[in-house]
C-alpha positions in Angstrom: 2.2 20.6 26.6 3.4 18.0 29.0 4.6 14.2 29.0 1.5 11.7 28.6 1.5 8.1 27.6 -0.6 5.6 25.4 -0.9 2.3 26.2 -2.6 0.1 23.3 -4.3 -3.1 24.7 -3.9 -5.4 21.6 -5.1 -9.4 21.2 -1.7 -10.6 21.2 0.6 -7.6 22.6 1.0 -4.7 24.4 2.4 -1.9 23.4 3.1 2.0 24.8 4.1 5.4 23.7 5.5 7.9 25.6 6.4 11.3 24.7 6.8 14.6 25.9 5.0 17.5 24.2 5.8 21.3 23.8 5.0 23.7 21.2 3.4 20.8 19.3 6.8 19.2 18.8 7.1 15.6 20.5 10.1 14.4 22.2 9.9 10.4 22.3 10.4 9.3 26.1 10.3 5.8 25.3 8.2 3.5 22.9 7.6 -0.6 24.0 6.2 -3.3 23.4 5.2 -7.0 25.4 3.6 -9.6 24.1 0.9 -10.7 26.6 -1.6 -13.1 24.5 -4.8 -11.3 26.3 -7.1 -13.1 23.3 -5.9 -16.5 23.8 -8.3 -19.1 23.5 -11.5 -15.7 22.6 -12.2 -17.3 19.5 -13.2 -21.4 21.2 -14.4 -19.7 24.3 -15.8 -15.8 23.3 -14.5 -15.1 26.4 -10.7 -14.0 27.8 -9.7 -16.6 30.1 -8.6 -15.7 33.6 -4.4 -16.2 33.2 -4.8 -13.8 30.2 -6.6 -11.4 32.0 -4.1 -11.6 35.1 -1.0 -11.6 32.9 -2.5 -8.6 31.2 -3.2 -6.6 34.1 -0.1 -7.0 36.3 2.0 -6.5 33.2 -0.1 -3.1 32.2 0.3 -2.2 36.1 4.2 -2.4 34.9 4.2 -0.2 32.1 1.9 2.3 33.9 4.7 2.4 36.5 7.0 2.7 33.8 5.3 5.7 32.3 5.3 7.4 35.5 9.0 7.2 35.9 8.9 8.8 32.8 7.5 11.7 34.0 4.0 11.2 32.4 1.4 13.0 33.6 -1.4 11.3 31.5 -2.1 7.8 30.8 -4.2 6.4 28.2 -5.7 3.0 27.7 -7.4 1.8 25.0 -8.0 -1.6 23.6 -9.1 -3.1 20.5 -10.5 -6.1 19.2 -10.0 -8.6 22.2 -12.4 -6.2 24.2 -14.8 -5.6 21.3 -15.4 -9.0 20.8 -15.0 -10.5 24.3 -18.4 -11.1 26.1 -16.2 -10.5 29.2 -14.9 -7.9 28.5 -15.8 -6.1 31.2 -14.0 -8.2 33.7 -11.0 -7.1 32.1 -11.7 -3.3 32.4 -13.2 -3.4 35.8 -9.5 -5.6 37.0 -7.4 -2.8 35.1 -9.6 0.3 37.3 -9.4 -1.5 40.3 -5.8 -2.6 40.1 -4.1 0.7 38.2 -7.0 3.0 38.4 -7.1 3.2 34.4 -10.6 3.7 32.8 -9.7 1.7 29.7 -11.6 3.0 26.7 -12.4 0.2 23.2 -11.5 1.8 20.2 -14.5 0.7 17.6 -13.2 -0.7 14.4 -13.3 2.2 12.1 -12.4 4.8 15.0 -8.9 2.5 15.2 -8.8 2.7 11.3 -8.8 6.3 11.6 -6.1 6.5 14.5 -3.6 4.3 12.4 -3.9 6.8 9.1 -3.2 9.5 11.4 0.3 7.2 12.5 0.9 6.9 8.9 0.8 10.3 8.0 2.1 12.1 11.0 5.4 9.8 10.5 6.0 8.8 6.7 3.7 11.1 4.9 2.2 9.6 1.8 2.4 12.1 -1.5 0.0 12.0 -4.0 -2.1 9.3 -5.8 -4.2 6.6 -3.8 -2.6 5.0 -0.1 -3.7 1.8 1.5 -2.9 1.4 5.2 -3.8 -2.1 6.7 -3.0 -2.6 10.2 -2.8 -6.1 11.3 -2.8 -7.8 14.6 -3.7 -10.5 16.4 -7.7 -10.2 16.3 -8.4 -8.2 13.6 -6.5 -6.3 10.6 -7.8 -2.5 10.2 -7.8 -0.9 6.5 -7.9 2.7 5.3 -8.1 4.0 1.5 -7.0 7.4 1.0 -6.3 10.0 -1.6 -3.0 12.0 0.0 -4.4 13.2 3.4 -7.8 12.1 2.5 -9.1 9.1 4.1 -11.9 7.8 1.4 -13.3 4.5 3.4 -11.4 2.5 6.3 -13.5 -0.5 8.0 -12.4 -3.4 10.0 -12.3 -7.0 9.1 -12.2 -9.3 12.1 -9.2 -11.7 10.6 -6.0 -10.6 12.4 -3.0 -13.8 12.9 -4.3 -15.2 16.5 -7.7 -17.0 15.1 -6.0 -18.9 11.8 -3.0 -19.7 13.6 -6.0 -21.8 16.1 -7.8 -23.0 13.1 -5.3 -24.6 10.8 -2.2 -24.5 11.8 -2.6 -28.1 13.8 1.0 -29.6 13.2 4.3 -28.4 14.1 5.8 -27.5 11.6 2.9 -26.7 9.4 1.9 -29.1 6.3 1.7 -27.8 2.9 -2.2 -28.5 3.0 -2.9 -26.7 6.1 -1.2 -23.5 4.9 -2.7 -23.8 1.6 -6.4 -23.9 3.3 -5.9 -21.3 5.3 -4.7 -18.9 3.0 -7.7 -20.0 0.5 -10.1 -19.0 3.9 -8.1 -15.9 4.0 -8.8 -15.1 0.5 -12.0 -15.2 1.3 -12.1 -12.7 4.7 -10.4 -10.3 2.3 -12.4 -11.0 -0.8 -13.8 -7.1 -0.2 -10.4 -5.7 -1.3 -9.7 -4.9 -5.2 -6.7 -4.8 -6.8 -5.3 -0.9 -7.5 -3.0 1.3 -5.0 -0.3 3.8 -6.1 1.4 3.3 -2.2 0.7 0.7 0.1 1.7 1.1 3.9 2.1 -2.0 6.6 1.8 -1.4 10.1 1.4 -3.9 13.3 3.6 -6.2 14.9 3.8 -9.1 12.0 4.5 -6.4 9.4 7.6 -5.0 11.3 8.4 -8.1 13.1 9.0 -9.4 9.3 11.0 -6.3 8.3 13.2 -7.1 10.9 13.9 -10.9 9.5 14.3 -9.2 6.6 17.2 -7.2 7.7 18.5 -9.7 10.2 18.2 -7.5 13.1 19.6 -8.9 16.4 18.4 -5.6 18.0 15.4 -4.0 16.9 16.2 -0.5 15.5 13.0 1.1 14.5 14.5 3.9 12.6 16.0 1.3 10.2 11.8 -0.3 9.3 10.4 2.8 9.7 9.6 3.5 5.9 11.7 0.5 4.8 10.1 -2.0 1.9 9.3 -5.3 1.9 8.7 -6.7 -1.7 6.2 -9.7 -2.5 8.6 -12.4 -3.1 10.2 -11.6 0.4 6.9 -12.2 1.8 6.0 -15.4 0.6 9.2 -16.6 1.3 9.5 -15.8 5.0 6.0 -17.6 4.7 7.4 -20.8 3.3 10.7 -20.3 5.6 8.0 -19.9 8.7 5.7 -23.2 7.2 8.5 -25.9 7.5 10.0 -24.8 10.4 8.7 -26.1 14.0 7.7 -23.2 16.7 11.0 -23.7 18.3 12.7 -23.7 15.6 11.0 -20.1 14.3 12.0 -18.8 17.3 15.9 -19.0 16.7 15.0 -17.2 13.7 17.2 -13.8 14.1 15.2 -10.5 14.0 11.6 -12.4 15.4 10.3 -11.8 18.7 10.3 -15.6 20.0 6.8 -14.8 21.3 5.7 -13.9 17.8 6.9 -17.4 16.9 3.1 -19.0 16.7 1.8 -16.6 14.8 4.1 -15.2 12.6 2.9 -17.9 9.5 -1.0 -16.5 9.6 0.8 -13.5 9.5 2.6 -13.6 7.0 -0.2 -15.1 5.3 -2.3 -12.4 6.0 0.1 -10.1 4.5 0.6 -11.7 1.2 -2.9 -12.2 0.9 -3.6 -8.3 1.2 -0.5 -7.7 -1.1 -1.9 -10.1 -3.9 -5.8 -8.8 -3.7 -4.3 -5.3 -3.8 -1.8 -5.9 -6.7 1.1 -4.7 -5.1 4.4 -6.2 -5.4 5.9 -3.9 -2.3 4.7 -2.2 0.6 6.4 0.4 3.0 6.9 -0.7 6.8 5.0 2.0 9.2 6.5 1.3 12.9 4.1 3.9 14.1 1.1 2.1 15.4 -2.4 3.2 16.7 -0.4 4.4 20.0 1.6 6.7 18.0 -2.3 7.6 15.8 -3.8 8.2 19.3 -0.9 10.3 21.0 -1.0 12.5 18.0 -4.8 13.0 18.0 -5.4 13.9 21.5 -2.0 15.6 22.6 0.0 17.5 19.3 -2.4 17.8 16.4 -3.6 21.3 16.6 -0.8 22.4 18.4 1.6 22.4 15.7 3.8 26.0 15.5 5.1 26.9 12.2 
């Protein structure tokens, strides 16, 4: 019972859920998302610099004021792979107690793997036959396999959009040679997955962002992606359309968060290089996140009235 809030501290965004709960029923307050870049430059430096830290802090300072105009009476933080990874980290967490009074907690790997099958479930439901859920970001990209409600195996792999986009993507716009490398060093991160999966599921920020494109959304509606499909061939070409375009000129591209507009390519990348490993030719679009995972865990599940 009650209104509470998640905030989910990711590499490249921010993003909170708030809902109000009764009778195991949840009535959505309000559900956003700001990208904030807190693991800019982690990968060169293992550390979060000090602007990233700042920007992070004041702007989760606003959504925690936002939440409370909401009427939420809980607030949740939790981050992921920035602050698993950072040797800072700390710095971080202490600035976000002292300025907002949050105790952030850092989801592990497979405990965020968990959270984003519980999203997937609790908002598309899956049928029968086997279900792959990947959730990709900027530091990392999160799989689980499942049998219907069953989660078989879900690990982490430490590859999300933020640390290719660093790597190879050194001209603007992108050669031809520097995509092709990087997707042949993404091949290789994701060399663990094999090819079988009766329903594949897409979550994160590149996977809805490139719904959106898809449908040419001015204004994000995420009842439209929510369970929507994105094909193979759709992917690679938004990856191609992303590869010869400039930053600036990605960012006029209608339905894309012009923040995105960096890392959208390694994205994309990312996602056709899951789709091929897999053998899928489509996946479904989750907009539920590991906010939505988390919110359901901890406030509804077990509360459910028939």
């Amino acid at each position: 019972m009650g209104t509470h809030a998640v905030i989910d501290i990711g590499t490249n965004s921010l993003k909170m859920h708030v809902g109000a709960v009764s009778d195991g029923r949840t009535n959505v307050l309000g559900d956003f998302t700001e990208v904030t870049r807190l693991g800019e430059g982690l990968h060169e430096t293992g550390e979060l610099g000090a602007e990233a830290i700042l920007r992070n802090v004041e702007a989760i300072a606003a959504l925690q004021a936002k939440a409370s105009e909401l009427g939420a009476a809980t607030i949740v933080a939790v981050g992921t792979m920035a602050l698993r990874s950072a040797s800072n980290a700390h710095v971080f967490t202490d600035a976000v107690r002292e300025r907002c009074g949050l105790d952030v907690e850092v989801v592990p790997g497979e405990e965020e793997a968990r959270l984003s099958y519980l999203a997937v479930l609790s908002g598309l439901g899956t049928g029968k036959g086997s279900v792959v859920v990947f959730d990709t970001g900027g530091g990392s990209t999160e799989f689980i396999f499942g049998e219907g409600e069953r989660i078989v195996e879900r690990f982490s792999l430490d590859v999300g959009s933020r640390r290719p986009t660093e790597e190879f993507c050194k001209s603007d716009p992108v050669t031809r040679d520097e995509l092709a490398a990087m997707v042949a060093h993404l091949e290789g991160e994701f060399d663990r997955l094999e090819t079988g999966v009766d329903v594949l599921v897409g979550m994160g920020g590149t996977v809805t962002s490139m719904g959106a494109v898809h449908h040419m959304m001015k204004v994000y509606d995420p009842d439209v992606i929510q369970g929507s499909t994105l094909a193979l061939g759709e992917v690679e070409r938004q990856m191609e359309m992303y590869r010869v375009r400039t930053v600036e000129e990605r960012r006029e591209t209608v339905g894309l968060m012009p923040k995105r507009a960096d890392v959208i390519l390694a994205g994309a990348a990312i996602v056709m290089t899951v789709m091929r490993k897999l053998g899928a030719t489509e996946l479904t679009i989750s907009d539920r996140g590991l906010r939505h995972g988390l919110f359901y865990d901890r406030f509804v599940k077990g509360r459910e009235t028939t």
